[in-house]
C-alpha positions as CSV (number, residue, x, y, z in Angstrom):
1,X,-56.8,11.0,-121.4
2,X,-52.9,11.6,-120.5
3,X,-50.0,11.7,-123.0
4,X,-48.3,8.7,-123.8
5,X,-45.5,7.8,-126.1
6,X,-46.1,5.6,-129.2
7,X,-43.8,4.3,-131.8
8,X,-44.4,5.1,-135.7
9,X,-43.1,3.7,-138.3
10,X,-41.8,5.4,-141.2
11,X,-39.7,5.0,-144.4
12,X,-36.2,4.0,-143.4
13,X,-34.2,7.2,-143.8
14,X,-37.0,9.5,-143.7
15,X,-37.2,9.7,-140.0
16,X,-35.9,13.3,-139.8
17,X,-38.0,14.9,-142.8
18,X,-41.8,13.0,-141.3
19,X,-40.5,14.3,-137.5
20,X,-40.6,17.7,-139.9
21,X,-44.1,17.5,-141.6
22,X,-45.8,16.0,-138.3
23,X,-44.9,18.7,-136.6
24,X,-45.5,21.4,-139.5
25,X,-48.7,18.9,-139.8
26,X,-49.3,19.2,-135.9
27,X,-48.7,23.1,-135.8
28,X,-50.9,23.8,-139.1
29,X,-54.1,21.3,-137.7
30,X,-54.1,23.1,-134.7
31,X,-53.2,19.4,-132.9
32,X,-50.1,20.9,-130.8
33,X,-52.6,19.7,-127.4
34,X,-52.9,16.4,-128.5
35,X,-48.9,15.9,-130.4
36,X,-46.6,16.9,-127.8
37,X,-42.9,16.0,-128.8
38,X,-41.4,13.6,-131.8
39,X,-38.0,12.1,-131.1
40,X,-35.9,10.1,-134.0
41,X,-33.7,8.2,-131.4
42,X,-30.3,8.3,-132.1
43,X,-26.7,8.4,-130.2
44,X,-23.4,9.9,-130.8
45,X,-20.7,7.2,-132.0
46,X,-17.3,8.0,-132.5
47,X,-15.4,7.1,-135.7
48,X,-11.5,6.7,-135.7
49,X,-10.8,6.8,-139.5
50,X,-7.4,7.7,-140.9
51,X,-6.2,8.2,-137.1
52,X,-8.8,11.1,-136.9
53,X,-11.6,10.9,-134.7
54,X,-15.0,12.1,-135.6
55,X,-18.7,11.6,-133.6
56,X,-21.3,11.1,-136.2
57,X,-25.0,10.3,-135.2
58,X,-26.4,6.9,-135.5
59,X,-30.3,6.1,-135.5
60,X,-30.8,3.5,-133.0
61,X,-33.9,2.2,-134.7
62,X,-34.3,3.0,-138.3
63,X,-37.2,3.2,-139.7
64,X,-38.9,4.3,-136.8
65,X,-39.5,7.8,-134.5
66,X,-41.0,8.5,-130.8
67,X,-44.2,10.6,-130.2
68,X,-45.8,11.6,-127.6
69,X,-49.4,12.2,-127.6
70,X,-52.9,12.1,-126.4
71,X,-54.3,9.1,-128.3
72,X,-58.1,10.5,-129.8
73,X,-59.3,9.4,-133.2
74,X,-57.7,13.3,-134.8
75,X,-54.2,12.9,-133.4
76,X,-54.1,9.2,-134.4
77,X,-55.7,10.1,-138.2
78,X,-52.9,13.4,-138.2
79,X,-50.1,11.4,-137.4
80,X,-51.2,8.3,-139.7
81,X,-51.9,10.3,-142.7
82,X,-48.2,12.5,-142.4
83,X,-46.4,11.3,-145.6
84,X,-43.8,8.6,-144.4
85,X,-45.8,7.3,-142.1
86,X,-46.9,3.6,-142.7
87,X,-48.3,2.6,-139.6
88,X,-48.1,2.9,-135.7
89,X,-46.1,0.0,-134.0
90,X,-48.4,-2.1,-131.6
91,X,-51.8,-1.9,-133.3
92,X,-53.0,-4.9,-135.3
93,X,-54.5,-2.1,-138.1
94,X,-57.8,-2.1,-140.0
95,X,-58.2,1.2,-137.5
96,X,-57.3,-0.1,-134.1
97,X,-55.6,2.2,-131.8
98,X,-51.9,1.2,-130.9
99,X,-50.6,0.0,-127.4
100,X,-48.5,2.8,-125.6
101,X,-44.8,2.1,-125.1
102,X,-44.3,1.6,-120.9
103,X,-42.5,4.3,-118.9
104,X,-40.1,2.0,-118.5
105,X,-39.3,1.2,-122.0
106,X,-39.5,5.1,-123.2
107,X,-37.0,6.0,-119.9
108,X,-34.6,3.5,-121.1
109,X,-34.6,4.6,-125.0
110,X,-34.8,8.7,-123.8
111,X,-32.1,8.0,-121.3
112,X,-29.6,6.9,-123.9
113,X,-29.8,9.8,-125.7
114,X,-29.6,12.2,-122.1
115,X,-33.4,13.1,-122.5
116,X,-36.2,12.3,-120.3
117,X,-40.0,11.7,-120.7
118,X,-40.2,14.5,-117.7
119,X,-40.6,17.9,-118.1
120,X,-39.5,20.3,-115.7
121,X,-42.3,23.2,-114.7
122,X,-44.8,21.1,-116.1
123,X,-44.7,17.7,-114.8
124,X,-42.3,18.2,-112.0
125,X,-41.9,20.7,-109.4
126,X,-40.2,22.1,-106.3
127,X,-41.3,20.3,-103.3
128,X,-42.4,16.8,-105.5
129,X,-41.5,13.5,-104.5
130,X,-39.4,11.7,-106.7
131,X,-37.4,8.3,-107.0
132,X,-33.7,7.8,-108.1
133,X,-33.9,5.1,-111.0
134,X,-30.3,5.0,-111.4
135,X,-26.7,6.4,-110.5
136,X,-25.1,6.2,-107.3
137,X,-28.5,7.3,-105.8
138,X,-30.6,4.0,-107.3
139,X,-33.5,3.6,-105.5
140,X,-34.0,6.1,-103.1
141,X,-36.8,8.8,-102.6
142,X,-36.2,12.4,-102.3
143,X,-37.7,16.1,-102.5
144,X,-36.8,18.3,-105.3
145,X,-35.4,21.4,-103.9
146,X,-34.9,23.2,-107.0
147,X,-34.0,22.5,-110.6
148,X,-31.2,23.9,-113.3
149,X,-33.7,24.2,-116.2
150,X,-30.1,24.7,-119.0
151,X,-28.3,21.6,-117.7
152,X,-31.4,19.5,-117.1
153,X,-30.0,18.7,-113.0
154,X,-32.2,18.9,-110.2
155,X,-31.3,19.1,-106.4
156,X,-33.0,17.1,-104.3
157,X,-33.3,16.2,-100.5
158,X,-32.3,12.6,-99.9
159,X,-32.2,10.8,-96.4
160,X,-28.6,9.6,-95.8
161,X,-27.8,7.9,-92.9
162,X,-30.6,9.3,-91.1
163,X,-29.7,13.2,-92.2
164,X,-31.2,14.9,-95.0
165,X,-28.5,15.6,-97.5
166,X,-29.2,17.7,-100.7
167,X,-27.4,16.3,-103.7
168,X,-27.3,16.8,-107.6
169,X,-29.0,14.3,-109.9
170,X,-29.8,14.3,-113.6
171,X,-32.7,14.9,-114.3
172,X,-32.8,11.4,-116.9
173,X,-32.0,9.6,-113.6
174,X,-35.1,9.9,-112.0
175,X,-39.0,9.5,-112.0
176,X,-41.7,11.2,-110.1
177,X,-43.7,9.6,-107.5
């Protein structure tokens, strides 16, 4: 089975301290193989108040946090039973397993926030073939040359106009073949 990402629901304002105690939970159950990363989703918004301007963090969907996982019946029971938790988001209960959220819908929600579902080193390396999903670049396929692990920008080996061109892309704005 392969990692997917799955959204749990949790107590509205308790998103930060159950993304805590999963992972303490994860950590002490020896489950870090099977619960990769937890993500509360949230964006910067900036605040003019009293002519001063201030960014403050917003969750995007209270009451609710990303994690990626390797659904078997212990990851699901750890990440159920974490205090906060009230249920996983696409599963119709009495014990059923949830539906994964598409790599679609998780690059679109990761993306917002300057993350991606791709890890560099493990998931991508030099010489893979990836696609552009957006910027100035959409659509086209490429080689990764070689990737800026700190600013999270690959270079990569795009035909244009017939000539191979190496350019820098983000890594949030693209997906491997």
């Amino acid at each position: 089975m392969e990692k997917e990402w799955y959204v749990v629901n949790t107590y509205s304002g308790h998103e930060n301290k159950v993304k805590e105690k999963l992972e303490m939970r994860a950590n002490s159950m020896e489950m870090e193989d099977y619960i990769h990363r937890i993500v509360v989703p949230e964006q910067t918004e900036v605040e003019i108040k009293d002519g001063v301007k201030k960014e403050k963090q917003k969750k995007m969907f209270p009451g609710y946090i990303l994690v990626e996982m390797v659904m078997t019946d212990d990851a699901w029971f750890v990440v159920r039973n974490t205090p906060g938790v009230t249920g996983f988001i696409g599963s119709s209960g009495k014990g059923a397993k949830p539906f994964p959220l598409t790599p679609q819908e998780v690059d679109k929600i990761l993306g917002s926030m300057g993350m991606t579902r791709l890890e560099l080193g493990n998931e991508l390396n030099v010489d893979d073939s990836i696609k552009v999903i957006q910027g100035p670049f959409a659509n086209m396929y490429g080689k990764i040359k070689s990737f800026d692990f700190k600013n999270q920008i690959l270079e990569v080996k795009l035909d244009l106009f017939g000539q191979e061109t190496v350019v820098e892309i983000p890594l949030v704005d693209v997906a491997k073949v």
